[in-house]
C-alpha positions, 0 to 999 in steps of 0.5 A: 379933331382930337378924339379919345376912348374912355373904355370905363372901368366894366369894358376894360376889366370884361368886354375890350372887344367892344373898345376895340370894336370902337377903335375898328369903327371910328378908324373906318370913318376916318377918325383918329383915336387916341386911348389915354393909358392914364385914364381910370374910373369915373367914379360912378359907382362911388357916387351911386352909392353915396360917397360923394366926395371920394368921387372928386378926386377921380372926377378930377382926374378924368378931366387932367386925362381928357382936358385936352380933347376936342371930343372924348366918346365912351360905349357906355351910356351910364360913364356918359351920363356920369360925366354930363349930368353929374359932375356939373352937381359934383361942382355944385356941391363944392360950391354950397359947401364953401369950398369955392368953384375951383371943382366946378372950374375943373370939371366945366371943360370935359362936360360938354365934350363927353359923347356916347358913342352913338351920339357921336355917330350921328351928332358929330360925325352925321352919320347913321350909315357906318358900312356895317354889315350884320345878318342877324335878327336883333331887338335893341334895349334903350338902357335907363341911363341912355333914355333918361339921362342922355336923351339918346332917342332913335339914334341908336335905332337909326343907326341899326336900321341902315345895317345892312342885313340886320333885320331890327324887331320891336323889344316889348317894354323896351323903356323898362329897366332891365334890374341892373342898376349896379349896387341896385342888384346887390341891395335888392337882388331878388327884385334885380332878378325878377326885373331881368327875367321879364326883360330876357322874356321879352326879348325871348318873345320877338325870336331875336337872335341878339339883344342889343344895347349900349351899355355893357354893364346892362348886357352883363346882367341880362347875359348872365340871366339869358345864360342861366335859363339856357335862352337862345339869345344872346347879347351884342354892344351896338358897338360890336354890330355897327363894327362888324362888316364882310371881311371882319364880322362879328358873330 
């Protein structure tokens, strides 16, 4: 099996830990891991934000990039979304608008192949037991993207229920949306921040020591508001704590 990371754009620029946590991960399960260096965005914010047809040519171009992998894994759970559930609509869009299926044909083959991470854990690879090693409290946040798109269900909570020393607490309203949203915190910043100050106090209300969650982009939001109240605790990609073991462990 031929797989690549697609890190996305929020991992590249300020977490790569996370892509290298990735790396670290995969690599102990025996999967090999190519990073395709042409590789760019995958036009998510272009699209959320309306600008439908500036988001083809970098639709277009993750395809030249990944065609030719059997599975391409992301830590993100909203570019994973992005690939799986709107590039077929890109394709439809061109398709109504007279401009053929040439689009439709471009993006087909990377639709299917595009996994979060943790859907590659336990779908492909079949695992929910990685060898992690965390002795952290943690409550996880299913992102909106993750349960309303992808469908990830408990997977991510299997896999951090078999970390070894990982004590996993219940997150009140955990299928609330944290505000994030990308421009949606820019456009409607006051609500994004009230949003976000009701899910750092319900994470605060379990006495986790670490929010977790598998998109970054949720994380940041909700880092920079628990970092401004001065909360104790502190956000953690799933992909940092499923890489984590006693030789090289993560905080």
């Amino acid at each position: 099996m031929r797989v690549a990371l697609f890190l996305t754009c929020v991992n590249d620029t300020l977490y790569p830990d996370t892509g290298r946590a990735v790396v670290r991960l995969l690599n102990r399960l025996g999967v090999d891991v190519d990073f395709p260096l042409a590789q760019t965005c995958c036009g998510q914010a272009h699209y959320n934000t309306g600008y439908r047809h500036e988001t083809e040519p970098l639709a277009r171009h993750f395809a030249e990039v990944f065609g030719e992998y059997d599975a391409i894994v992301t830590p993100s759970g909203s570019c994973a979304a992005m690939v799986r559930e709107l590039y077929p609509k890109l394709g439809e869009r061109a398709r109504a608008e007279g401009r053929g299926e040439e689009l439709a044909d471009v993006l087909a083959p990377v639709v299917p192949k595009t996994y979060e991470l943790t859907e590659f854990l336990v779908d492909v690879l079949g695992v929910t037991d990685v060898g992690a090693v965390y002795p952290h409290k943690v409550t996880y946040h299913p992102t909106c993207h993750g349960l309303r798109s992808l469908g990830l269900g408990d997977r991510p909570r299997r896999l951090l229920e078999a970390v070894r020393g990982l004590e996993l607490v219940e997150l009140p309203g955990a299928d609330e949306c944290c505000g994030f949203g990308g421009t949606f915190a820019v456009k409607n910043a006051g609500v994004s921040a009230a949003m976000g100050a009701d899910k750092m106090r319900n994470a605060e209300s379990t006495g986790a020591e670490v929010l977790c969650a598998a998109d970054n982009s949720c994380l940041m939001h909700l880092g920079g508001t628990m970092s401004r109240a001065g909360s104790p605790v502190r956000p953690v990609h799933i992909a940092e704590i499923l890489a984590s073991t006693e030789e090289e462990p993560t905080r």
